[in-house]
C-alpha positions as CSV (number, residue, x, y, z in Angstrom):
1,X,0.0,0.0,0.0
2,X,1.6,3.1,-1.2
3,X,1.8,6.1,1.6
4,X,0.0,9.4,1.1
5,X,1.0,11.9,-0.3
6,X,2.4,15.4,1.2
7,X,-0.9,17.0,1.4
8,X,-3.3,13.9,2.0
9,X,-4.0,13.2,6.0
10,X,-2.3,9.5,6.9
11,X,-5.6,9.5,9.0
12,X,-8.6,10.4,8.3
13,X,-12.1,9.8,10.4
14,X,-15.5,11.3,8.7
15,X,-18.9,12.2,11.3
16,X,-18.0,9.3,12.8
17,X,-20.0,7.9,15.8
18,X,-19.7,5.1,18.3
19,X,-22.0,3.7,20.9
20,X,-21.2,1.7,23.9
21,X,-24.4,-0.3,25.2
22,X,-24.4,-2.3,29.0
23,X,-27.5,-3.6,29.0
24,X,-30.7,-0.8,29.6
25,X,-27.8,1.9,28.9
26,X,-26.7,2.9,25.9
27,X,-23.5,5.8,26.2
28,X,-22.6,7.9,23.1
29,X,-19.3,8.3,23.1
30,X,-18.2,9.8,20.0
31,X,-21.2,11.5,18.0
32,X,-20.3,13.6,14.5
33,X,-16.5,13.4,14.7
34,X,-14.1,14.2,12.3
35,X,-10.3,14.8,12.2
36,X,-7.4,14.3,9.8
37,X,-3.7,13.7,11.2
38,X,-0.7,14.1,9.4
39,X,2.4,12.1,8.5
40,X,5.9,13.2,10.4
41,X,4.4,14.6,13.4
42,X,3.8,14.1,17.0
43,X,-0.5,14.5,17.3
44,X,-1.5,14.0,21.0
45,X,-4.6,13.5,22.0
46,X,-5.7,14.9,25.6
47,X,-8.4,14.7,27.7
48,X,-9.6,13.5,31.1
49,X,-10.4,10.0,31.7
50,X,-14.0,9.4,29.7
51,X,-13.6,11.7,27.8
52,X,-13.3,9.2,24.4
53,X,-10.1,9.5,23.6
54,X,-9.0,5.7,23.5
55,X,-12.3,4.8,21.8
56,X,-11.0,7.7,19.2
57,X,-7.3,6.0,18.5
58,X,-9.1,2.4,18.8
59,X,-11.3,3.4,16.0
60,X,-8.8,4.8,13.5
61,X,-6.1,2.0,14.2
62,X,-8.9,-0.1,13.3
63,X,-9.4,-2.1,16.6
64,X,-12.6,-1.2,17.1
65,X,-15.4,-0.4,14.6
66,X,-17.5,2.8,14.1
67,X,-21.5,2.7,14.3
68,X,-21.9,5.5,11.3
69,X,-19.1,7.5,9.7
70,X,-15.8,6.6,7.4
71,X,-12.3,6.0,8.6
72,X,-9.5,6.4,6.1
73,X,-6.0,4.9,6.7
74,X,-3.5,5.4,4.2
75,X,-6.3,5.9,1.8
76,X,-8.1,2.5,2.7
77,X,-11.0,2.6,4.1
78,X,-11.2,0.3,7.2
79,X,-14.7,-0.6,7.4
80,X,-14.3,-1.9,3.6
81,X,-12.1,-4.4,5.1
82,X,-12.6,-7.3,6.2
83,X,-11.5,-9.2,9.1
84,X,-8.2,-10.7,7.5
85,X,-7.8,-7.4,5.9
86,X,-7.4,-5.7,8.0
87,X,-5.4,-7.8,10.3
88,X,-3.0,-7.8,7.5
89,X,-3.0,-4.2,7.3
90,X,-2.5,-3.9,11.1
91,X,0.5,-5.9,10.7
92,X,2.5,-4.4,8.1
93,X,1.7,-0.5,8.6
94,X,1.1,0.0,12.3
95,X,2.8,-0.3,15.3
96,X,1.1,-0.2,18.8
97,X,2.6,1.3,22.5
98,X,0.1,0.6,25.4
99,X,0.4,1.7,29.0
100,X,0.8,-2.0,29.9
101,X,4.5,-2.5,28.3
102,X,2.6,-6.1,27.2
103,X,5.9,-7.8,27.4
104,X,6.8,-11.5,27.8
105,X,8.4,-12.6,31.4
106,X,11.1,-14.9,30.0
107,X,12.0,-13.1,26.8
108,X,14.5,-10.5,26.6
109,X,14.5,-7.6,25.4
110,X,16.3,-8.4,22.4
111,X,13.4,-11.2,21.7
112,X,10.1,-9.4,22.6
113,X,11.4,-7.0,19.6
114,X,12.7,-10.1,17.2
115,X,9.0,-11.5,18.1
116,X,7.0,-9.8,15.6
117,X,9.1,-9.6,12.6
118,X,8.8,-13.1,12.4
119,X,5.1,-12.7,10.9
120,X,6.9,-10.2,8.1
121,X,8.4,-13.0,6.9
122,X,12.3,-11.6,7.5
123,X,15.0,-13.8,7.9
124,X,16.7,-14.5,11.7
125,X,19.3,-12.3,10.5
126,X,17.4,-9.6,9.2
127,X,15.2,-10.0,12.2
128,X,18.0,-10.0,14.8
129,X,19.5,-7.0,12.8
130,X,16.4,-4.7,13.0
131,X,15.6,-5.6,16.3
132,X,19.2,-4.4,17.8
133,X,18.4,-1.3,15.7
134,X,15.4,0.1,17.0
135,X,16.7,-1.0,20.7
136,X,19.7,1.3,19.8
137,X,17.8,3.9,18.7
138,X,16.1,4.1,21.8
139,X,18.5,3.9,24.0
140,X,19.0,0.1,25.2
141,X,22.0,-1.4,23.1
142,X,23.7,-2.0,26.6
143,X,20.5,-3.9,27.9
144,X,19.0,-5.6,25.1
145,X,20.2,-9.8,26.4
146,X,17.8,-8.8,29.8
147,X,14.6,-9.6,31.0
148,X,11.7,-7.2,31.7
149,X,12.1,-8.3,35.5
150,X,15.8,-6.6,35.3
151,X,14.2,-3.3,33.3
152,X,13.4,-0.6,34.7
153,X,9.2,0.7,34.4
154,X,11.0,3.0,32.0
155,X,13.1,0.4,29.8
156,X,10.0,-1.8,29.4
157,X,8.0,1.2,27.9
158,X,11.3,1.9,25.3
159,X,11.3,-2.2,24.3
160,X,7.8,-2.1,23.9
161,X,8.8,1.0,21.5
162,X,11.4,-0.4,19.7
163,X,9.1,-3.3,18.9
164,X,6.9,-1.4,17.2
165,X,9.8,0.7,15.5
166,X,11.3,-2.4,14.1
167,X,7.9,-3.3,12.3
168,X,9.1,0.3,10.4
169,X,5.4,1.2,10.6
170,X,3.9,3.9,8.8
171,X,1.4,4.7,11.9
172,X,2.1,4.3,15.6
173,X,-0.5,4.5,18.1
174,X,0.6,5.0,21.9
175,X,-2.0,4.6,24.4
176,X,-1.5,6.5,27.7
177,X,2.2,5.8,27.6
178,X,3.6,7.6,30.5
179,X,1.0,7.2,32.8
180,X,2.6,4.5,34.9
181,X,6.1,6.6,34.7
182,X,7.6,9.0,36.4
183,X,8.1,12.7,35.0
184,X,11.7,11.9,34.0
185,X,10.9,8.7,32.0
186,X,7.9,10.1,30.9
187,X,9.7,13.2,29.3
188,X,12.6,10.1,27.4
189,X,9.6,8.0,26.4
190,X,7.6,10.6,25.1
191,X,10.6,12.5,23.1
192,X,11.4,9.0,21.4
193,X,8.1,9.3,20.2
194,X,8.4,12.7,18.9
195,X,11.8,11.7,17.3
196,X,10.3,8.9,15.4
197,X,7.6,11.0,14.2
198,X,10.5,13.5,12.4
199,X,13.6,11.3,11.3
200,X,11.2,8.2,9.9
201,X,7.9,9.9,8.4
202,X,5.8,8.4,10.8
203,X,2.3,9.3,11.8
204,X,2.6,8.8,15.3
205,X,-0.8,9.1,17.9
206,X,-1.0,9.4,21.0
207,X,-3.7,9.5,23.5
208,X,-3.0,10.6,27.5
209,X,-4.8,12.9,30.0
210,X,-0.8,13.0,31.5
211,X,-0.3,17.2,30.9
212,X,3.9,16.4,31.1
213,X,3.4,15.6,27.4
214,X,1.5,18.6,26.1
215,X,4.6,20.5,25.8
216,X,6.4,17.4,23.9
217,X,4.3,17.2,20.9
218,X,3.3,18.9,17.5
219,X,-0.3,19.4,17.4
220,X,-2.5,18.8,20.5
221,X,-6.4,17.7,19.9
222,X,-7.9,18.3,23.8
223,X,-11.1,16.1,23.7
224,X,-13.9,16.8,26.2
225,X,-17.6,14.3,26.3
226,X,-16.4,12.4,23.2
227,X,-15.7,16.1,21.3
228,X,-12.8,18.0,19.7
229,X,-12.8,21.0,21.8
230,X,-9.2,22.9,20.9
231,X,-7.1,21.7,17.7
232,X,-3.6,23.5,18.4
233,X,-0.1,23.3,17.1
234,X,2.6,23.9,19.6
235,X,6.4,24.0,19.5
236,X,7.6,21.3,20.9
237,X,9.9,21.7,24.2
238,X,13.0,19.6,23.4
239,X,12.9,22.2,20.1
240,X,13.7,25.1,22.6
241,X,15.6,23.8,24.8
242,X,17.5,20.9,22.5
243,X,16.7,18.1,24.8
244,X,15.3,14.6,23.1
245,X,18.2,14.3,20.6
Protein backbone atom coordinates (compact mmCIF):
# COMPACT_ATOMS: atom_id res chain seq x y z
CA UNK A 1 0.00 0.00 0.00
CA UNK A 2 1.61 3.07 -1.18
CA UNK A 3 1.75 6.06 1.60
CA UNK A 4 -0.02 9.40 1.07
CA UNK A 5 1.02 11.91 -0.35
CA UNK A 6 2.41 15.41 1.24
CA UNK A 7 -0.90 17.02 1.45
CA UNK A 8 -3.26 13.91 1.98
CA UNK A 9 -3.99 13.17 5.97
CA UNK A 10 -2.33 9.54 6.86
CA UNK A 11 -5.61 9.49 9.00
CA UNK A 12 -8.55 10.38 8.25
CA UNK A 13 -12.10 9.84 10.42
CA UNK A 14 -15.49 11.34 8.71
CA UNK A 15 -18.90 12.24 11.27
CA UNK A 16 -17.98 9.34 12.80
CA UNK A 17 -20.00 7.92 15.80
CA UNK A 18 -19.75 5.08 18.35
CA UNK A 19 -22.00 3.71 20.94
CA UNK A 20 -21.21 1.74 23.88
CA UNK A 21 -24.45 -0.30 25.19
CA UNK A 22 -24.40 -2.29 29.03
CA UNK A 23 -27.54 -3.55 28.97
CA UNK A 24 -30.71 -0.84 29.63
CA UNK A 25 -27.79 1.89 28.88
CA UNK A 26 -26.65 2.93 25.92
CA UNK A 27 -23.51 5.79 26.17
CA UNK A 28 -22.59 7.93 23.09
CA UNK A 29 -19.29 8.25 23.10
CA UNK A 30 -18.25 9.78 20.00
CA UNK A 31 -21.20 11.52 18.05
CA UNK A 32 -20.30 13.59 14.52
CA UNK A 33 -16.53 13.35 14.69
CA UNK A 34 -14.14 14.25 12.33
CA UNK A 35 -10.30 14.80 12.17
CA UNK A 36 -7.39 14.33 9.79
CA UNK A 37 -3.69 13.66 11.24
CA UNK A 38 -0.71 14.13 9.37
CA UNK A 39 2.45 12.08 8.48
CA UNK A 40 5.93 13.20 10.36
CA UNK A 41 4.43 14.61 13.42
CA UNK A 42 3.80 14.05 16.97
CA UNK A 43 -0.47 14.46 17.30
CA UNK A 44 -1.52 13.99 20.98
CA UNK A 45 -4.58 13.54 22.00
CA UNK A 46 -5.71 14.86 25.62
CA UNK A 47 -8.41 14.73 27.68
CA UNK A 48 -9.57 13.50 31.05
CA UNK A 49 -10.45 9.96 31.72
CA UNK A 50 -13.99 9.42 29.73
CA UNK A 51 -13.57 11.65 27.81
CA UNK A 52 -13.34 9.19 24.42
CA UNK A 53 -10.11 9.54 23.62
CA UNK A 54 -9.01 5.70 23.51
CA UNK A 55 -12.32 4.78 21.83
CA UNK A 56 -11.02 7.72 19.20
CA UNK A 57 -7.33 6.01 18.50
CA UNK A 58 -9.14 2.44 18.84
CA UNK A 59 -11.25 3.39 16.03
CA UNK A 60 -8.77 4.76 13.54
CA UNK A 61 -6.14 1.97 14.21
CA UNK A 62 -8.88 -0.13 13.27
CA UNK A 63 -9.36 -2.12 16.60
CA UNK A 64 -12.65 -1.18 17.13
CA UNK A 65 -15.35 -0.41 14.57
CA UNK A 66 -17.46 2.84 14.06
CA UNK A 67 -21.51 2.72 14.26
CA UNK A 68 -21.87 5.48 11.28
CA UNK A 69 -19.09 7.46 9.68
CA UNK A 70 -15.84 6.64 7.41
CA UNK A 71 -12.28 6.03 8.60
CA UNK A 72 -9.53 6.43 6.15
CA UNK A 73 -6.02 4.89 6.73
CA UNK A 74 -3.46 5.42 4.22
CA UNK A 75 -6.27 5.88 1.79
CA UNK A 76 -8.12 2.51 2.71
CA UNK A 77 -11.00 2.63 4.09
CA UNK A 78 -11.16 0.32 7.20
CA UNK A 79 -14.65 -0.65 7.35
CA UNK A 80 -14.26 -1.86 3.63
CA UNK A 81 -12.14 -4.37 5.11
CA UNK A 82 -12.62 -7.28 6.16
CA UNK A 83 -11.48 -9.24 9.06
CA UNK A 84 -8.18 -10.74 7.53
CA UNK A 85 -7.80 -7.38 5.87
CA UNK A 86 -7.42 -5.70 8.05
CA UNK A 87 -5.36 -7.76 10.27
CA UNK A 88 -2.98 -7.84 7.53
CA UNK A 89 -2.95 -4.15 7.27
CA UNK A 90 -2.45 -3.88 11.10
CA UNK A 91 0.55 -5.91 10.75
CA UNK A 92 2.52 -4.40 8.06
CA UNK A 93 1.70 -0.52 8.59
CA UNK A 94 1.07 0.04 12.34
CA UNK A 95 2.78 -0.32 15.31
CA UNK A 96 1.12 -0.20 18.76
CA UNK A 97 2.60 1.29 22.50
CA UNK A 98 0.11 0.55 25.42
CA UNK A 99 0.42 1.75 29.00
CA UNK A 100 0.82 -1.97 29.88
CA UNK A 101 4.47 -2.46 28.32
CA UNK A 102 2.60 -6.06 27.20
CA UNK A 103 5.92 -7.78 27.40
CA UNK A 104 6.79 -11.49 27.78
CA UNK A 105 8.40 -12.63 31.42
CA UNK A 106 11.11 -14.93 29.99
CA UNK A 107 11.98 -13.14 26.77
CA UNK A 108 14.52 -10.47 26.59
CA UNK A 109 14.53 -7.56 25.41
CA UNK A 110 16.29 -8.37 22.35
CA UNK A 111 13.44 -11.18 21.72
CA UNK A 112 10.12 -9.37 22.57
CA UNK A 113 11.45 -6.98 19.62
CA UNK A 114 12.71 -10.07 17.24
CA UNK A 115 9.04 -11.51 18.11
CA UNK A 116 6.97 -9.75 15.59
CA UNK A 117 9.14 -9.62 12.63
CA UNK A 118 8.82 -13.13 12.36
CA UNK A 119 5.13 -12.71 10.93
CA UNK A 120 6.88 -10.16 8.09
CA UNK A 121 8.42 -12.97 6.88
CA UNK A 122 12.32 -11.55 7.47
CA UNK A 123 15.00 -13.83 7.92
CA UNK A 124 16.66 -14.48 11.72
CA UNK A 125 19.32 -12.27 10.51
CA UNK A 126 17.39 -9.58 9.25
CA UNK A 127 15.21 -9.99 12.22
CA UNK A 128 17.97 -10.03 14.84
CA UNK A 129 19.49 -6.97 12.79
CA UNK A 130 16.37 -4.68 12.98
CA UNK A 131 15.64 -5.64 16.32
CA UNK A 132 19.18 -4.44 17.79
CA UNK A 133 18.42 -1.33 15.68
CA UNK A 134 15.41 0.08 16.97
CA UNK A 135 16.73 -1.05 20.67
CA UNK A 136 19.71 1.26 19.78
CA UNK A 137 17.78 3.86 18.65
CA UNK A 138 16.06 4.07 21.84
CA UNK A 139 18.46 3.93 24.02
CA UNK A 140 18.96 0.15 25.15
CA UNK A 141 21.99 -1.36 23.13
CA UNK A 142 23.66 -1.99 26.58
CA UNK A 143 20.50 -3.94 27.91
CA UNK A 144 18.99 -5.61 25.11
CA UNK A 145 20.24 -9.84 26.39
CA UNK A 146 17.85 -8.84 29.80
CA UNK A 147 14.58 -9.63 30.97
CA UNK A 148 11.72 -7.19 31.73
CA UNK A 149 12.14 -8.35 35.46
CA UNK A 150 15.84 -6.62 35.33
CA UNK A 151 14.19 -3.32 33.32
CA UNK A 152 13.39 -0.61 34.73
CA UNK A 153 9.18 0.74 34.40
CA UNK A 154 10.96 2.96 32.01
CA UNK A 155 13.08 0.45 29.84
CA UNK A 156 10.02 -1.80 29.43
CA UNK A 157 7.99 1.15 27.92
CA UNK A 158 11.32 1.87 25.34
CA UNK A 159 11.30 -2.21 24.26
CA UNK A 160 7.83 -2.10 23.88
CA UNK A 161 8.75 1.04 21.46
CA UNK A 162 11.40 -0.38 19.71
CA UNK A 163 9.09 -3.34 18.91
CA UNK A 164 6.93 -1.42 17.17
CA UNK A 165 9.84 0.72 15.51
CA UNK A 166 11.29 -2.40 14.06
CA UNK A 167 7.92 -3.30 12.26
CA UNK A 168 9.12 0.30 10.37
CA UNK A 169 5.43 1.21 10.63
CA UNK A 170 3.88 3.94 8.85
CA UNK A 171 1.43 4.69 11.87
CA UNK A 172 2.09 4.27 15.56
CA UNK A 173 -0.46 4.50 18.09
CA UNK A 174 0.57 5.04 21.89
CA UNK A 175 -2.00 4.56 24.45
CA UNK A 176 -1.46 6.53 27.66
CA UNK A 177 2.17 5.82 27.62
CA UNK A 178 3.59 7.60 30.50
CA UNK A 179 0.99 7.20 32.83
CA UNK A 180 2.57 4.51 34.89
CA UNK A 181 6.05 6.63 34.71
CA UNK A 182 7.59 8.99 36.40
CA UNK A 183 8.12 12.67 35.00
CA UNK A 184 11.74 11.90 33.96
CA UNK A 185 10.89 8.73 31.97
CA UNK A 186 7.93 10.07 30.92
CA UNK A 187 9.73 13.15 29.26
CA UNK A 188 12.58 10.08 27.36
CA UNK A 189 9.64 8.01 26.36
CA UNK A 190 7.62 10.59 25.07
CA UNK A 191 10.60 12.50 23.10
CA UNK A 192 11.40 9.00 21.42
CA UNK A 193 8.11 9.28 20.15
CA UNK A 194 8.37 12.75 18.86
CA UNK A 195 11.78 11.68 17.31
CA UNK A 196 10.26 8.91 15.42
CA UNK A 197 7.64 10.99 14.17
CA UNK A 198 10.47 13.46 12.45
CA UNK A 199 13.57 11.25 11.29
CA UNK A 200 11.16 8.22 9.92
CA UNK A 201 7.93 9.93 8.36
CA UNK A 202 5.76 8.35 10.85
CA UNK A 203 2.28 9.30 11.77
CA UNK A 204 2.62 8.80 15.32
CA UNK A 205 -0.81 9.09 17.89
CA UNK A 206 -1.04 9.44 21.03
CA UNK A 207 -3.72 9.45 23.51
CA UNK A 208 -2.95 10.62 27.46
CA UNK A 209 -4.78 12.85 30.00
CA UNK A 210 -0.82 13.02 31.46
CA UNK A 211 -0.27 17.25 30.93
CA UNK A 212 3.89 16.37 31.06
CA UNK A 213 3.38 15.64 27.42
CA UNK A 214 1.47 18.64 26.07
CA UNK A 215 4.64 20.51 25.77
CA UNK A 216 6.35 17.44 23.86
CA UNK A 217 4.34 17.18 20.93
CA UNK A 218 3.29 18.90 17.47
CA UNK A 219 -0.26 19.44 17.42
CA UNK A 220 -2.46 18.83 20.51
CA UNK A 221 -6.38 17.71 19.91
CA UNK A 222 -7.93 18.29 23.81
CA UNK A 223 -11.08 16.12 23.73
CA UNK A 224 -13.94 16.80 26.22
CA UNK A 225 -17.59 14.33 26.31
CA UNK A 226 -16.40 12.39 23.15
CA UNK A 227 -15.70 16.05 21.28
CA UNK A 228 -12.83 18.03 19.73
CA UNK A 229 -12.81 21.01 21.78
CA UNK A 230 -9.23 22.86 20.88
CA UNK A 231 -7.08 21.69 17.65
CA UNK A 232 -3.57 23.53 18.39
CA UNK A 233 -0.06 23.35 17.08
CA UNK A 234 2.57 23.93 19.56
CA UNK A 235 6.37 23.99 19.51
CA UNK A 236 7.56 21.30 20.86
CA UNK A 237 9.87 21.67 24.17
CA UNK A 238 12.96 19.60 23.44
CA UNK A 239 12.86 22.17 20.07
CA UNK A 240 13.69 25.10 22.57
CA UNK A 241 15.61 23.78 24.80
CA UNK A 242 17.53 20.94 22.50
CA UNK A 243 16.66 18.08 24.75
CA UNK A 244 15.28 14.55 23.06
CA UNK A 245 18.17 14.34 20.59
Amino acid sequence: MNAPTATAPALRAEAIAKAFVSGATRTQVLDGLSIAIHAGELTLISGPSGCGKSTLLAILSGLQPVDAGRVFALDAELSRLDGAALERFRLWHTGFVFQGFNLFPALTALEQVELPLDYLGLSRRQARERAERSLEEVGLAHRMKLLPAELSGGEKQRVAIARALAKQPQLLFADEPTSALDASNGQIVIDILHRIARDHGTTVLCVSHDPRLIGHADRVLAMEDGRILSDRRVTPAHALHGAGS
